[in-house]
Every structure is written in C-alpha cells, then in structure tokens.
N, C-alpha and C positions, 0 to 999 in steps of 0.2 A: 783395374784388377780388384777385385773382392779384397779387403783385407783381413778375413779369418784364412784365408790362402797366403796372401804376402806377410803378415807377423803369422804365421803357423812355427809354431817351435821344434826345433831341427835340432836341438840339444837338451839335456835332462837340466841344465840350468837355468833354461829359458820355460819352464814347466812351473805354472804356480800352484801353490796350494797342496799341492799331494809331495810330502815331505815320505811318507811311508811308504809308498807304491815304488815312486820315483827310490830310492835307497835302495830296495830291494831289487830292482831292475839295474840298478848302475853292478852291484855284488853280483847278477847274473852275469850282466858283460864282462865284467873283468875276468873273472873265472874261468868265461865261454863254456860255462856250464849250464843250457837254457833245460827249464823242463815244460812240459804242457804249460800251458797259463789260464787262467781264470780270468779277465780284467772288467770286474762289475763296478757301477758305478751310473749315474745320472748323468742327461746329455751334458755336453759343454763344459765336461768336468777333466778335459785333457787323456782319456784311455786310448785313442786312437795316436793320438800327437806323440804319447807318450810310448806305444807299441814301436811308433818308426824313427824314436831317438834310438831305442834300444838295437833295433838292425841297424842304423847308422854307425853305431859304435861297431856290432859284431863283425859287418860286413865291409866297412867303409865306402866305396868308389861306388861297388858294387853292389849295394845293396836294393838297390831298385830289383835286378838279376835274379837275386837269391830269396824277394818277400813277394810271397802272390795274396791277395786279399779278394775277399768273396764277399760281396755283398749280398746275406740271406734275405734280407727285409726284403730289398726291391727283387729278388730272385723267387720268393716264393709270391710274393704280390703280385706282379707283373709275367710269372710263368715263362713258356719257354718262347713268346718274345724278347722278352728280354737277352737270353741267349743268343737268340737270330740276329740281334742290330748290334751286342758287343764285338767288338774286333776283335778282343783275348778270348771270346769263345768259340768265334765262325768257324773254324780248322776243325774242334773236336768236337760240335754239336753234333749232336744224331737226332735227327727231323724226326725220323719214324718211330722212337721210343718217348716214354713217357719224361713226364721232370723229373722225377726220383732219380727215374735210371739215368739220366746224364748228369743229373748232381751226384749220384755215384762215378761217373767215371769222369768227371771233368776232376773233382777232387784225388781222386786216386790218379789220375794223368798230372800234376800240378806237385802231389806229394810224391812222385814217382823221379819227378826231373833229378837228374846232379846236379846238386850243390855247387857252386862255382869259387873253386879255391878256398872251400870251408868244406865242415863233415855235417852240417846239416843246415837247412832252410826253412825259413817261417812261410806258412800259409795263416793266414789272418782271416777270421771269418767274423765280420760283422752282423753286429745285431742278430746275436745266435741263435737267442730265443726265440725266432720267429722260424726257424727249423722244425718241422713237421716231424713226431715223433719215430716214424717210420725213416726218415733224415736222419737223424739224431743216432738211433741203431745202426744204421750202416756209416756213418761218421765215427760211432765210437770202436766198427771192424776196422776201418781203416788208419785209426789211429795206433792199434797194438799191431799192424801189419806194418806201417811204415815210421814206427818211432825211432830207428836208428838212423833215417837221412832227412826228418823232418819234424819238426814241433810246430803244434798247432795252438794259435793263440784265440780263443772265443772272447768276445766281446760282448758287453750286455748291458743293457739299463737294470733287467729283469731275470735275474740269475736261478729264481726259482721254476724258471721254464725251461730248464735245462734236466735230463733227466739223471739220475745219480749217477748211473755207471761213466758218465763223461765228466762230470763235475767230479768225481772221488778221483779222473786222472788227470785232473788239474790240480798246479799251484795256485789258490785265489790270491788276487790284489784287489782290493774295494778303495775304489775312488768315491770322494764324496766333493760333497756342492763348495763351489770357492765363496769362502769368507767376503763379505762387500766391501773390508779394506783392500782385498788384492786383487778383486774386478777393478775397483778404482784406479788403483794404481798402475795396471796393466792398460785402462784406457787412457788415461793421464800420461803416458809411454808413447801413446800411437799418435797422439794429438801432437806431440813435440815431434817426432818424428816425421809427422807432416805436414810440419809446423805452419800448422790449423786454431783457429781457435772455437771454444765450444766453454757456453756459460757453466761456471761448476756448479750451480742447480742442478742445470740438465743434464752432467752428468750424472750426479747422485739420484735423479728420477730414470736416468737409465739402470745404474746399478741397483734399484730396488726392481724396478720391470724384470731385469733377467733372473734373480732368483739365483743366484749360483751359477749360472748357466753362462761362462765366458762368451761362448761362442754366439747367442744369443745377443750379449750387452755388448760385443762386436758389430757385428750385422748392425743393429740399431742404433751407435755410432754412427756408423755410415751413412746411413740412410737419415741422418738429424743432419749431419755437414754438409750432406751434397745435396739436398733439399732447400729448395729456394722459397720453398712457405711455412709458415709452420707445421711441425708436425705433433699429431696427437697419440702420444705415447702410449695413453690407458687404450686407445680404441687400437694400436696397433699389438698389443699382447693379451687384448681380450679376445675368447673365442668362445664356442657350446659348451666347451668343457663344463666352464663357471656355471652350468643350469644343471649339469650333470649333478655337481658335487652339490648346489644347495638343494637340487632334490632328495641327494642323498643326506645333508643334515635334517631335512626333516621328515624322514625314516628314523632319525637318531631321536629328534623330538615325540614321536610315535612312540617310541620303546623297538621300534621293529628292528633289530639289530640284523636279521638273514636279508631281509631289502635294501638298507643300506650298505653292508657288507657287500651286492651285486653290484650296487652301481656303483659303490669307488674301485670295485675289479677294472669295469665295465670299460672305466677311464683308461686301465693299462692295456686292457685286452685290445677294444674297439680303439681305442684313441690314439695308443700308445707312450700313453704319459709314462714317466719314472715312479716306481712311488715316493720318490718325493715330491715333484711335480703336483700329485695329488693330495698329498699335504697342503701344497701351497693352495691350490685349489678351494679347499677345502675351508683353510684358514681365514681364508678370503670371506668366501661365504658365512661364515661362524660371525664376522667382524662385522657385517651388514646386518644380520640379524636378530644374534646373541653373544655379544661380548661378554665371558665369565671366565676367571682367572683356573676355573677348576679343570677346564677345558682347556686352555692354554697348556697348563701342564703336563696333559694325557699328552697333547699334539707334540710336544719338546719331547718328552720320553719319547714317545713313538718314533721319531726323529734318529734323535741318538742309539736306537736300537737297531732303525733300521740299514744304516752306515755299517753294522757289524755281525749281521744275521745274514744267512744264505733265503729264507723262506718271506720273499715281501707280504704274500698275503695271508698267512699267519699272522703277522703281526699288526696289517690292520681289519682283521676278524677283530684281533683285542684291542684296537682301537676303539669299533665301533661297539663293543661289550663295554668297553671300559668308560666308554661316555655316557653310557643308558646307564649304569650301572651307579656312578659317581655323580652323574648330575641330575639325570631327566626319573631316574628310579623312584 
C-alpha cells in the first residue's frame, strides 16, 4: 500500500503545518456553518486531506455519501474519455454532446442529490484552475442555483486562474509549503511506525528534494526503503523544468523582463508547477550560476507575498522587474 494513502490524515490534528486554514475549517465544523470555499495553496501542502477532515467532521459515517469530488485536471486533459472508463460517470455521461455540456450536467446532477441526513453536501473540484473559462461561467450559474443543498469547495495550486465572479463567492483558505522541521518530523513518524530504519542524512536529503511538498518527501521515503540499491535522489526530483527556469534567468541577465516573465508562466501553464515550485526552480538555477544576496532577497519577498496574494503572476512580473531592475540594471 502507498503510504501518502495509509498516513493520509483523517483528522485536523493529524494536519501539519497549516495552523490557519486548519482553525478556520474546524470553526466551520462546529458551527455546521460551511460556505463556498477557496482552498489555494502548493501541492503536498495538505488542501485536499484537509477538505475531507472537514466532511468527516460534518458528516461523519457518512461522509463518503454526502462529498463528490471532480477531478478538473484529468477531466479537461484527458476529455470525455475519461468520463467513458469512470464508474461514477457511466450512468449520466451523454456520448453524443460535447465536454462542457456533460461537465454541465454531471455537476448539476451531483449538486442536485439529497444531502443524506444533513442540509447540504460538498462537491469538491480539483485542480480548479485547469477549468475552461466557458466551465468556469456555467460553474459559477450553478453555484447561485444550488447554494442551499450544496457548497462547493475549489481547489488550486493557481488561484489566479479562476475567474473573479467564483473566486468573490468563495471563502479563501491559502495553504503554504511545510517548514522542513515538520516534513521531518512527519517522516521520522512513518519510519517508527513501520518500524524501518532510514539514515538521517537521507532523510534530510529527502526533506530538502521535496521542497514543502509532504506528499512528495512521502513517495520518496518509500521508494529510498523498499529499494534494494541505491537510490539517486537529485536525478529522481530533477526534471526540464530546471532548463526552463535557467533559461528564464538568463532573460533576467539580458534585461529582457517580457521573455522571462513567459517562460516562468510557461512553468505553471505548460508544466504545471505551483508558483512556488517555480521559485524553487528558479532558485536552483540562480545558485548554479549567479549566487548574489540581492537576489536572494527579491526570491524571499516574492515568497512571502506569494502565500498571501490571490494573483501568482502579478507578482512574479515583479519579480522578474525587480531582478533586472536591482541587480542586472
């Protein structure tokens, strides 16, 4: 069994690092007062884990019953195969209309059901932003049509791809990247638990690989234990990204701030990095071929801004201004 499946956390106190999200979601439960939800944030930062503590609470026994979850990435990627081979969609797919129209009515057939022994049910859509604007518009009719037996909670690495009128009827919750004290110590957790041993080097060369990214510095536990050779951690978290983004610093060394600025989109667009992920990216690259503390600083603000901003690539436009500008000018 995988274990980001078997430790998957089933209560808000088994949730690390999101003390504010987590707070605000338990005052929902108790109350059983849910409203829309926002819940942005970088992968493996617990939004998902943390959406189905929150139905466990509302609903208990039943909450499986009461929460449907849509996966938009793989549904607009993958098109309306992806409908044909699901089981939860066979019954209400329509062969002969297009995607739109059955992501219209699969969602409105889902927000339509009774609530079982509650007065409303979560439908959960994943990876929102990858929802097609013309999606997005008939998502946010059916959200003021069926807001009294249903709350819809969006999910997102990339909150700026969501368009206002459904972001303004949302609650936001921004999840940010876990501190590498408490990856450690959540794999330090799993090691004892099955009870395993793993050098604490390689843990801490794991917990630098994932980046924030729990579910990541999971996986790669795993795959370091039940490996009978060595394994090489830098070749298994390296990928094209890394050529992306130092092509894009040196755009940054150009002065050319509109070409750099496309290709760290490029990341989130084409790749679908976080923007932090593309930080990290980024940072990497800077470190290989110009280490300068002036830089460093832009990358930490940018950072810190971008954990509490709705608009990612606004704000690394002014990254990529703020580098030509402060160092390369």
């Amino acid at each position: 069994m995988l274990w980001i499946e078997k430790y998957r956390p089933v209560r808000f106190e088994e949730i690390n690092g999101q003390e504010h999200a987590v707070r605000q979601l338990r005052l929902f439960s108790e109350a059983r007062i849910v409203p829309h939800l926002l819940v942005a944030g970088p992968p493996g930062s617990g939004k998902s884990a943390a959406v189905e503590c929150l139905s466990r609470v509302l609903y208990g026994d039943s909450w499986e019953q009461n929460t449907t979850v849509i996966d938009a990435g793989t549904l607009f990627s993958v098109g309306k195969a992806y409908l044909e081979q699901d089981e939860r969609y066979a019954h209400i797919y329509r062969k002969g209309e297009s995607l739109i129209s059955n992501f219209k009515y699969i969602v409105k057939w889902f927000a339509s059901l009774r609530p079982l022994d509650t007065t409303f049910r979560l439908l959960v859509i994943e990876d929102a932003s990858a929802l097609t604007r013309e999606a997005q518009q008939a998502l946010r009719r059916i959200m003021e049509q069926y807001s009294r037996t249903c709350r819809f909670v969006l999910c997102t690495t990339q909150p700026a791809g969501l368009i206002p009128p459904i972001a303004s009827r949302c609650f936001p919750l921004f999840f940010v990247a876990l501190p590498d004290e408490d990856v450690s110590a959540r794999l330090r957790s799993i090691l004892a638990a099955e009870d395993v041993r793993c050098p604490p080097d390689t843990v801490e060369m794991i917990v630098q690989a994932s980046k924030g990214d729990l579910r990541k510095a999971v996986t790669l536990l795993q795959v370091v234990v039940s490996s009978r050779e060595p394994v090489d951690l830098g070749q298994l978290s390296r990928s094209e990204t890394a050529m992306i983004a130092s092509a894009a610093f040196g755009s940054l060394r150009e002065g050319d701030s509109a070409q750099a600025s496309r290709r760290l989109e490029s990341l989130m667009i084409e790749y679908g990095l976080s923007p932090q992920e593309v930080l990290v990216e980024l940072r990497r690259a800077i470190r290989r071929e110009f280490n300068d503390p002036r830089i460093a600083r832009i990358l930490a603000d940018t950072d810190w801004r971008l954990s509490r901003s709705n608009n990612e690539y606004i704000q690394l436009n002014a990254l990529a201004a703020r580098i030509i500008a402060e160092v390369f000018c």
